[in-house]
C-alpha positions as CSV (number, residue, x, y, z in Angstrom):
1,X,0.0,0.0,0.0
2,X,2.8,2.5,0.5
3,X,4.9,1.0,-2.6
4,X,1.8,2.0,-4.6
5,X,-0.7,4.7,-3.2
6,X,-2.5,5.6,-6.2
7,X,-3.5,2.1,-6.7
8,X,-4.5,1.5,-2.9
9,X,-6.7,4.6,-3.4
10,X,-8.1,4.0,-6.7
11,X,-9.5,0.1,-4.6
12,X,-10.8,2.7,-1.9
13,X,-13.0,4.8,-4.5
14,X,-14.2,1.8,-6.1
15,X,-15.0,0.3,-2.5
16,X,-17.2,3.8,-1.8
17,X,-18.5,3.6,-4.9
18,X,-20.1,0.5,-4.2
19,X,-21.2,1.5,-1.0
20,X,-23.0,4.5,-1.7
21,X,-24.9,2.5,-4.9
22,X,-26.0,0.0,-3.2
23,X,-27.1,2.6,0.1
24,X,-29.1,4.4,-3.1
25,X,-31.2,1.6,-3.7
26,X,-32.4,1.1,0.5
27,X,-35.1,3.2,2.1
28,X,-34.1,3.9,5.5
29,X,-37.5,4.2,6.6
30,X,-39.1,0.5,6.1
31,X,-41.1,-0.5,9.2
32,X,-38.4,-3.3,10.3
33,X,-35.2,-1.0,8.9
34,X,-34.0,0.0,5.4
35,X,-35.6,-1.9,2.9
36,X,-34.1,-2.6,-0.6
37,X,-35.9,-2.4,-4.2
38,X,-38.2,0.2,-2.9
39,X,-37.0,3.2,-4.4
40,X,-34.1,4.0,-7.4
41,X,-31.8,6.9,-7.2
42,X,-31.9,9.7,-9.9
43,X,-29.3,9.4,-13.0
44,X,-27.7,12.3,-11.6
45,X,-27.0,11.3,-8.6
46,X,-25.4,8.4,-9.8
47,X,-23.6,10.8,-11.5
48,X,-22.2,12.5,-8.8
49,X,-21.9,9.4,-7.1
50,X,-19.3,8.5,-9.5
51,X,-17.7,12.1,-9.5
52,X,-17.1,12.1,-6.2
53,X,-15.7,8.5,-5.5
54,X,-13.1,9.5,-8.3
55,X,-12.4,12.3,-7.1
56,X,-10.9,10.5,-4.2
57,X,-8.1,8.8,-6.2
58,X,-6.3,12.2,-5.9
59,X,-6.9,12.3,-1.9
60,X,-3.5,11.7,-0.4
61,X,-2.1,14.8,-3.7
62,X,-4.5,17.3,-3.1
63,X,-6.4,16.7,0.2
64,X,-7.9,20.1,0.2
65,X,-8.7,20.2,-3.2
66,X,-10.7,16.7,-3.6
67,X,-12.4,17.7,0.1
68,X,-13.8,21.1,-1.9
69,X,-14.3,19.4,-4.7
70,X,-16.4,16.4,-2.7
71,X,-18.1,19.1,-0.6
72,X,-19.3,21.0,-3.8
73,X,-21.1,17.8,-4.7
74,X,-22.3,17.0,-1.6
75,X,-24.2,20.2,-1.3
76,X,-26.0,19.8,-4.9
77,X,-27.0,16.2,-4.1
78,X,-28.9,17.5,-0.4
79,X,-30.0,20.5,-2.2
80,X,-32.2,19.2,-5.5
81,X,-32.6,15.5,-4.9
82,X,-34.8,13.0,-4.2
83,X,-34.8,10.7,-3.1
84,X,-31.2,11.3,-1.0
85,X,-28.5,9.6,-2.5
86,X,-25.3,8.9,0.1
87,X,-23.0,11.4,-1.8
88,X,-21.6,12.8,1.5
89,X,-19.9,9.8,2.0
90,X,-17.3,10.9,-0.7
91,X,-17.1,14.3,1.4
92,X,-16.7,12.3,5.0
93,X,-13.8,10.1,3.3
94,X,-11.6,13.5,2.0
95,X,-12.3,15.2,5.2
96,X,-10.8,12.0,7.0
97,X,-7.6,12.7,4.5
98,X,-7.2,16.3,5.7
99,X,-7.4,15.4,9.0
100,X,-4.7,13.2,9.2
101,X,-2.6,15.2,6.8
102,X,-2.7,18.7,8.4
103,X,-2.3,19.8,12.3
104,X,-4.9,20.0,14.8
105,X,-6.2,23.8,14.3
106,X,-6.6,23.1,10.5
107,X,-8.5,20.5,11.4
108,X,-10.5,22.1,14.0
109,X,-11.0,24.9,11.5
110,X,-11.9,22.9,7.9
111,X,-13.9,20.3,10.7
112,X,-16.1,22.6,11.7
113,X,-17.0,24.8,8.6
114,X,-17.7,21.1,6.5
115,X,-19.7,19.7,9.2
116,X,-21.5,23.0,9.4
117,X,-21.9,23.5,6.2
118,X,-23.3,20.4,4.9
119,X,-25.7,20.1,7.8
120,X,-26.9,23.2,7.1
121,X,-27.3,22.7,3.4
122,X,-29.5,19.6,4.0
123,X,-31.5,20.9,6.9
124,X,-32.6,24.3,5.1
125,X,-32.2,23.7,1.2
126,X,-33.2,19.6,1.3
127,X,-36.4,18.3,0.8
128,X,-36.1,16.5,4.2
129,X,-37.6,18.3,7.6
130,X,-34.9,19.6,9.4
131,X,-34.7,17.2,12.4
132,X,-34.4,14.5,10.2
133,X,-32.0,11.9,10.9
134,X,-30.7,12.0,7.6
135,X,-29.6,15.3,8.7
136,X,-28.1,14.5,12.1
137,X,-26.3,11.4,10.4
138,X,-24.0,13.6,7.7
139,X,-23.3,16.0,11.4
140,X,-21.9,12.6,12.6
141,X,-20.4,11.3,10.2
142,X,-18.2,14.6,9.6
143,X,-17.5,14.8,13.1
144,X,-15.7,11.3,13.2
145,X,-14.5,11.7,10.3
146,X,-12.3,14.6,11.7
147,X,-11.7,12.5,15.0
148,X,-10.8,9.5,13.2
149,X,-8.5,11.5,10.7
150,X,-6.7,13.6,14.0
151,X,-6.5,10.6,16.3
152,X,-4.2,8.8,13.5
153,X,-2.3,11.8,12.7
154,X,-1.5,12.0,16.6
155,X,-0.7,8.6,16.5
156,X,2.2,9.0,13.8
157,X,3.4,11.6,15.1
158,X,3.9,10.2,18.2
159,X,5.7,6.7,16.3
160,X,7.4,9.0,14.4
161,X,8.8,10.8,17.6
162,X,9.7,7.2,19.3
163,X,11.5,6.0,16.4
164,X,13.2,9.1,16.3
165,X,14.2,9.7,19.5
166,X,15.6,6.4,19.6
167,X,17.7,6.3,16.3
168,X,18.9,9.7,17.8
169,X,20.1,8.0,21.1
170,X,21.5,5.1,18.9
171,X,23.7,7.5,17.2
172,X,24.8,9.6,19.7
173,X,25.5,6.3,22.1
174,X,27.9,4.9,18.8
175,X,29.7,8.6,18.3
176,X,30.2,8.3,22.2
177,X,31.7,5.1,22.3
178,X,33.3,5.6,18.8
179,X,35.2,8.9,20.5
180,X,36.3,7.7,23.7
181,X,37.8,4.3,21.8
182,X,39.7,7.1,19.6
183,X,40.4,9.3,22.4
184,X,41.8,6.4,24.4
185,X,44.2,5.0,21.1
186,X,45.6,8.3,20.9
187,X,46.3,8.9,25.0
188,X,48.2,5.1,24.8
189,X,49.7,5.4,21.6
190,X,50.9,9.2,23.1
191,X,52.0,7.5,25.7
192,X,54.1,4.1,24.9
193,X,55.9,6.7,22.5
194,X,56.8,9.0,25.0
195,X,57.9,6.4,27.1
196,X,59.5,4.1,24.5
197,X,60.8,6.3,21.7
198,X,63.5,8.0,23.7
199,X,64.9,5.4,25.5
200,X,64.9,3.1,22.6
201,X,66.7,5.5,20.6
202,X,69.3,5.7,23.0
203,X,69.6,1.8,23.0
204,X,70.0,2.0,19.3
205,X,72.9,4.4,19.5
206,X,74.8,2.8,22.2
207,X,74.6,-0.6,20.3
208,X,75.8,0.8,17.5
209,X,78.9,2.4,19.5
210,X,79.5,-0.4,21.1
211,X,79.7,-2.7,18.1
212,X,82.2,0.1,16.4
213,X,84.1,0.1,19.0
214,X,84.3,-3.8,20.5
215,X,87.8,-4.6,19.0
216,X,90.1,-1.3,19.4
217,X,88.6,-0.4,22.6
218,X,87.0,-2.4,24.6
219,X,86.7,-0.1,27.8
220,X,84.5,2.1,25.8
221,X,82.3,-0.7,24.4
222,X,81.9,-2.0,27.8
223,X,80.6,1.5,28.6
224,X,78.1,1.5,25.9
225,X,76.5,-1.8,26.8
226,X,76.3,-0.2,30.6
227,X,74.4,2.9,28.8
228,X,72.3,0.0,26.8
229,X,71.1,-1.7,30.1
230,X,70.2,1.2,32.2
231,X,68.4,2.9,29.1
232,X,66.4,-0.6,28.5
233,X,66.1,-1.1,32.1
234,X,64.2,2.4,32.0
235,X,62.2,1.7,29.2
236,X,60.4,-1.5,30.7
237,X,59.7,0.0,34.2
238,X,58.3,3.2,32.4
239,X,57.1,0.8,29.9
240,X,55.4,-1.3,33.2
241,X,53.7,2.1,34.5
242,X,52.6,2.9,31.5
243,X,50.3,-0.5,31.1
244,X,49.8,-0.3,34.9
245,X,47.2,3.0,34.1
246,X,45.3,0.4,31.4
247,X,44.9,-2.5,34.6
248,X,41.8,-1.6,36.8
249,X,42.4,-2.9,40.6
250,X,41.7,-6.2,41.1
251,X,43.9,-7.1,37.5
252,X,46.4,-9.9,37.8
253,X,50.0,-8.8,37.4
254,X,51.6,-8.9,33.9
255,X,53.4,-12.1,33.6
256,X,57.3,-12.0,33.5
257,X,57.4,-14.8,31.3
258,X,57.9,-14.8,27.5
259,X,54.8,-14.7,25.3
260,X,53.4,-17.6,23.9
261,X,53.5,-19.0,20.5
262,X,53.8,-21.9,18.4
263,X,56.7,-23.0,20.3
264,X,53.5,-24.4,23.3
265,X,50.8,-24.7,20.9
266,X,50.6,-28.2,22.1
267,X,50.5,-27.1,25.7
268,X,47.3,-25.3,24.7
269,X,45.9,-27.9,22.8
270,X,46.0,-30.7,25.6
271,X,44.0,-28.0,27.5
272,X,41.3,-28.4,25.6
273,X,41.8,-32.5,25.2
274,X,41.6,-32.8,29.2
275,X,38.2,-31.0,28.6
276,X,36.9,-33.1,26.4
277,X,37.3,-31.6,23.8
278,X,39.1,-33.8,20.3
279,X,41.4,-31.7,18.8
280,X,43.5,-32.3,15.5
281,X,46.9,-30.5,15.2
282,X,48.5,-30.3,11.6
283,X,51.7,-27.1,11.8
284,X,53.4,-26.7,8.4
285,X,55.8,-23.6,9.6
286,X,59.5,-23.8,9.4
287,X,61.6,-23.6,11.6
288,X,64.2,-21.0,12.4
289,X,66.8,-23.3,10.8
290,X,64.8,-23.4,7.7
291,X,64.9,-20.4,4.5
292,X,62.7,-18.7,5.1
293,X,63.2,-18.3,9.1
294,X,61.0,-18.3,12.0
295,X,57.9,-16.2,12.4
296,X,58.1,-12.5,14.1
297,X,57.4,-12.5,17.6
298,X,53.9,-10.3,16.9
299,X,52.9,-13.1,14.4
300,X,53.7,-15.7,16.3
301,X,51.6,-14.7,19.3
302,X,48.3,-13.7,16.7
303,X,48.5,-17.4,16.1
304,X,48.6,-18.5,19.1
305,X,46.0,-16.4,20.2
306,X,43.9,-17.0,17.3
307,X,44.0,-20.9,18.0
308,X,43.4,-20.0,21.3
309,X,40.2,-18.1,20.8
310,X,38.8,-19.9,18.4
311,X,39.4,-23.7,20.1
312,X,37.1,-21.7,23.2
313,X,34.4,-20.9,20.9
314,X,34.4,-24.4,19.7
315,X,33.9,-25.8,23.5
316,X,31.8,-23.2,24.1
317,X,29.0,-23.4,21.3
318,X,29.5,-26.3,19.1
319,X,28.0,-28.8,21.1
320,X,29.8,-31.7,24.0
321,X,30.0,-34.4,20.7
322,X,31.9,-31.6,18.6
323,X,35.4,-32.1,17.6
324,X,37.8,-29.7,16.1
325,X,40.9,-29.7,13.9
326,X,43.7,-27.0,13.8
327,X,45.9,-26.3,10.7
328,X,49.0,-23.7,10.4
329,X,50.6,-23.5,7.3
330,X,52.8,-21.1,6.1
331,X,52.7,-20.3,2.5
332,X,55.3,-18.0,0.8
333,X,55.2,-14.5,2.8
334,X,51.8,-15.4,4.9
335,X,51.0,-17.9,7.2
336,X,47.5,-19.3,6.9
337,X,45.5,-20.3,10.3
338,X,42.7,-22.6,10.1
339,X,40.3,-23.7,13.0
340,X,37.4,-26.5,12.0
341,X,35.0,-28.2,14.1
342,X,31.4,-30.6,13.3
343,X,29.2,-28.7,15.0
344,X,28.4,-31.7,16.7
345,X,26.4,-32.8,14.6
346,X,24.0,-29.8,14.7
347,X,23.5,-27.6,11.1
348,X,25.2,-24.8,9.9
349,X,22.8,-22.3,10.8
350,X,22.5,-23.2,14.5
351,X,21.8,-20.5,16.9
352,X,24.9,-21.0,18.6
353,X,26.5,-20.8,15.2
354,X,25.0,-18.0,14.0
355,X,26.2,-15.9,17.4
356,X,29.3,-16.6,17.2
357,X,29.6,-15.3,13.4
358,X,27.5,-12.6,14.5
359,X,29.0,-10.6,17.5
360,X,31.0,-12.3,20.4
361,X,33.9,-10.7,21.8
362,X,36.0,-13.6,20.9
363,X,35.2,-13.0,17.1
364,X,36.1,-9.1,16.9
365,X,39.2,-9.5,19.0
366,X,40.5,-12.0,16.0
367,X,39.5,-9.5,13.1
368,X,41.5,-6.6,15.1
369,X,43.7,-8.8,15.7
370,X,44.3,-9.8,12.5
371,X,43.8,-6.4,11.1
372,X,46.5,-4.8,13.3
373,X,48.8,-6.9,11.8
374,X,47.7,-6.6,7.9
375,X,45.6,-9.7,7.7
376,X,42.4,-10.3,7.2
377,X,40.0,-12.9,9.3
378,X,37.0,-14.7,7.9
379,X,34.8,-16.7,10.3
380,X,30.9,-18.8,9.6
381,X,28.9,-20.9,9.4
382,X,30.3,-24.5,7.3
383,X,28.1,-26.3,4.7
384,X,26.5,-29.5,6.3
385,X,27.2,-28.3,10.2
386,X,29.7,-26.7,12.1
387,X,32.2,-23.6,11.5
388,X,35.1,-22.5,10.5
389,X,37.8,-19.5,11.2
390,X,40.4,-18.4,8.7
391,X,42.4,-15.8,9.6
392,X,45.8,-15.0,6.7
393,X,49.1,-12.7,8.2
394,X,51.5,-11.6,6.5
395,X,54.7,-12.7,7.5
């Protein structure tokens, strides 16, 4: 109906159309009610009849227009016939339109003069007595006509305010957050380099002074490496109050330990085989004896922590029967991560399935992740049951 309005009204005049024929035809006056086949309208109020009802195709373009125009007819039809034909209902469906098109004054205001005027047209020009009920019926009619029309333009208005109001509160919640997350990046990334940058500058330098100077003088060199481990010493304890403002209280301690990686990938995956979980292990990545050398340190922990992430999804949503498998293969300058499971036998568009592709934690932590470093991770729903995470970095 809102695709196609002129066609919605066009059913709407046929509709009254019909109506106010088939109301021609009935005396309202039989002795058990209106009777049909007792009298037949004139040919010119069939007529108007049919002027009117199309008239009301054009309602929702020119509301005020086709309510004149409706009104006009209306009066000619109380005025000089009989027997009454129901032409007012034309003039009760267009003042319905304004109504719920215009404000509340205007529709006090054009209300008033069309209820007004048509009753007064049919109680002192019609053939009717005054007090007939004809006569009080078009005064009704009108008058909810105008209530109808005003009571749904209220009730827009006040959707329209709702919906409003809350896409307004949406956005401004999303700017919000959106700001603080960019205000925050900038205050740690201002900070790690005012803490870092110097210090590791001067580690670079003395390095390089003490590798010049090693052979011919090693007093010197000895020096530099001295520099070297104060400035680097200084670094990590600035570098340790610098995180400490990040930790709320009640935060575990940073370990001391080095990060993880491939090196205890099969640590981690017994984890999840004590808790019953089946996991297949295939690692195609060489070695640091091998040509292409070992993986950076940032790399190797995204794997890890990918595996990681996406092994606790698996024990968390796919079901106790699921079983998972785990591939890393490194191919040229990119190492490929791969993390399968069954489902458990449930389909690929499982609940479960479809919240984990659609917004945990777990998931966006892998695509920024993945991002930070240049890759790219792709994570759904597999055909026949189950899911899958992909995530490519470049090495």
């Amino acid at each position: 109906m809102r695709a196609h309005p002129l066609a919605t009204d066009a059913v709407l005049a046929l509709g009254v159309l019909l109506c106010m024929i088939v109301m021609s035809f009935a005396d309202p006056h039989g002795p058990q009610g209106p009777t049909f086949g007792t009298r037949t309208p004139h040919s010119a109020s069939l007529l108007l009849m049919v002027l009117g009802s199309a008239l009301l195709v054009l309602r929702r373009s020119r509301p005020r227009a086709v309510l004149a125009a409706t009104s006009v007819l209306a009066f000619v039809e109380l005025a000089t016939m009989e027997p009454r034909a129901p032409v007012a209902i034309c003039t009760v469906v267009a003042l319905y339109t304004v109504a719920a098109a215009t404000d509340r004054p205007t529709t006090w205001r054009v209300g008033l003069l069309t209820m007004t005027g048509l009753t007064g047209v049919a109680m002192l020009a019609g053939p009717l007595p005054w007090y007939a009920q004809e006569n009080i019926g078009i005064f009704a009619w009108t008058g909810m006509a105008a209530a109808a029309g005003d009571a749904v333009r209220s009730r827009r208005a006040f959707v329209d305010a709702i919906r409003e109001r809350a896409e307004r509160a949406e956005r401004t919640r999303e700017e919000e957050a959106r700001r603080r997350v960019a205000e925050e990046r900038l205050r740690i990334a201002r900070d790690l380099h005012d803490v870092v940058a110097h210090h590791i500058a001067l580690v670079n330098v003395q390095a390089g002074v003490a590798a010049h100077v090693m052979d011919k003088r090693p007093d010197q060199a000895k020096e530099a490496l001295a520099h070297v481990r104060e400035a680097s010493r200084s670094a990590l304890n600035e570098l340790r109050a610098t995180v400490g403002l990040l930790r709320q209280s009640g935060d575990p301690e940073a370990p001391t330990e080095p990060a993880p990686g491939l090196a205890v990938l099969d640590e981690l995956v017994d984890t999840f085989r004590h808790a019953g979980l089946p996991v297949a292990v295939a690692v195609a990545v060489d070695r640091p004896s091998g040509a292409e050398g070992p993986l950076p340190a940032a790399v190797d922990l995204a794997v890890y922590r990918v595996i990681q992430e996406a092994l606790t999804n698996v024990r968390k949503h796919a079901g106790p029967d699921a079983k998972a498998e785990v591939s890393v293969v490194r191919v040229g300058s990119s190492v490929e991560i791969t993390v399968l499971d069954d489902g458990g036998g449930e389909p690929a568009a499982a609940p479960e399935d479809a919240g984990r592709a659609g917004g945990t934690h777990g998931l966006l932590g892998m695509r920024e992740r993945a991002g930070a470093l240049g890759g790219s991770c792709h994570a759904g729903p597999r055909f026949g049951g189950g899911f899958r995470v992909h995530v490519v970095l470049p090495v």
